[in-house]
N, C-alpha and C positions, 0 to 999 in steps of 0.2 A: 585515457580519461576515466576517472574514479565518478563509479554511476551513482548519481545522488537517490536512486529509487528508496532507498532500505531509510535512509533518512526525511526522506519528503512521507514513506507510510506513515513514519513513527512521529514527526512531527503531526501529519492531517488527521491521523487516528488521538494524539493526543487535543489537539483544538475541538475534535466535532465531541469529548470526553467519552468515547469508545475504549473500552479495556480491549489487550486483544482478544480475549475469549469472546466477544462480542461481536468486534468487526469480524473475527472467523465464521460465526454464526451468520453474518449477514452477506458474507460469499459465500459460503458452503464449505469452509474448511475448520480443522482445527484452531486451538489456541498453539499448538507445536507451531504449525503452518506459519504463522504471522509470525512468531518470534524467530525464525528462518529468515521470511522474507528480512526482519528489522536490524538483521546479524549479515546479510548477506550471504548467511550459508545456502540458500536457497532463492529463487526469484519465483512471482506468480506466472499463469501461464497468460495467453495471450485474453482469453474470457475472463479470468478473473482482473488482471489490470483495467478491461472496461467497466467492469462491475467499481471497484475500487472507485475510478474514476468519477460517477457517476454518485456513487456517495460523499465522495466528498467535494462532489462538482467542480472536478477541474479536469485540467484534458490530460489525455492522456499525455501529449509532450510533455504538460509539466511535469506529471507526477514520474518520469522517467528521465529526467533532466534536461531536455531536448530545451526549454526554452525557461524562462521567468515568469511569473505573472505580471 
């Protein structure tokens, strides 16, 4: 199963108009960071996915493929 996560960031960070140097700033990491997670060379850890989530108000299953909205 190919993880929708790196695409559901990059779509929810482009809807709420969050650059990623921004949403980096608003979890605690780089602008490197975020463009990791949206390449899938990297994924966030489990605090940062609820942080994530939490901005862009949806749960965690979506934002990590587990379900639809």
């Amino acid at each position: 199963m190919e993880s929708k996560l790196k695409d559901r960031i990059k779509e929810l960070r482009e809807q709420k108009g969050l650059s990623q140097q921004k949403l980096g700033e608003l979890v605690g990491v780089n602008q490197q960071a975020v463009s990791n997670w949206e390449t899938s060379y990297r994924e966030p850890n489990i605090e940062v996915l609820m942080n994530l989530a939490i901005i862009f108000e949806v749960t965690m299953d979506y934002l990590v493929g587990l379900n639809d909205l």
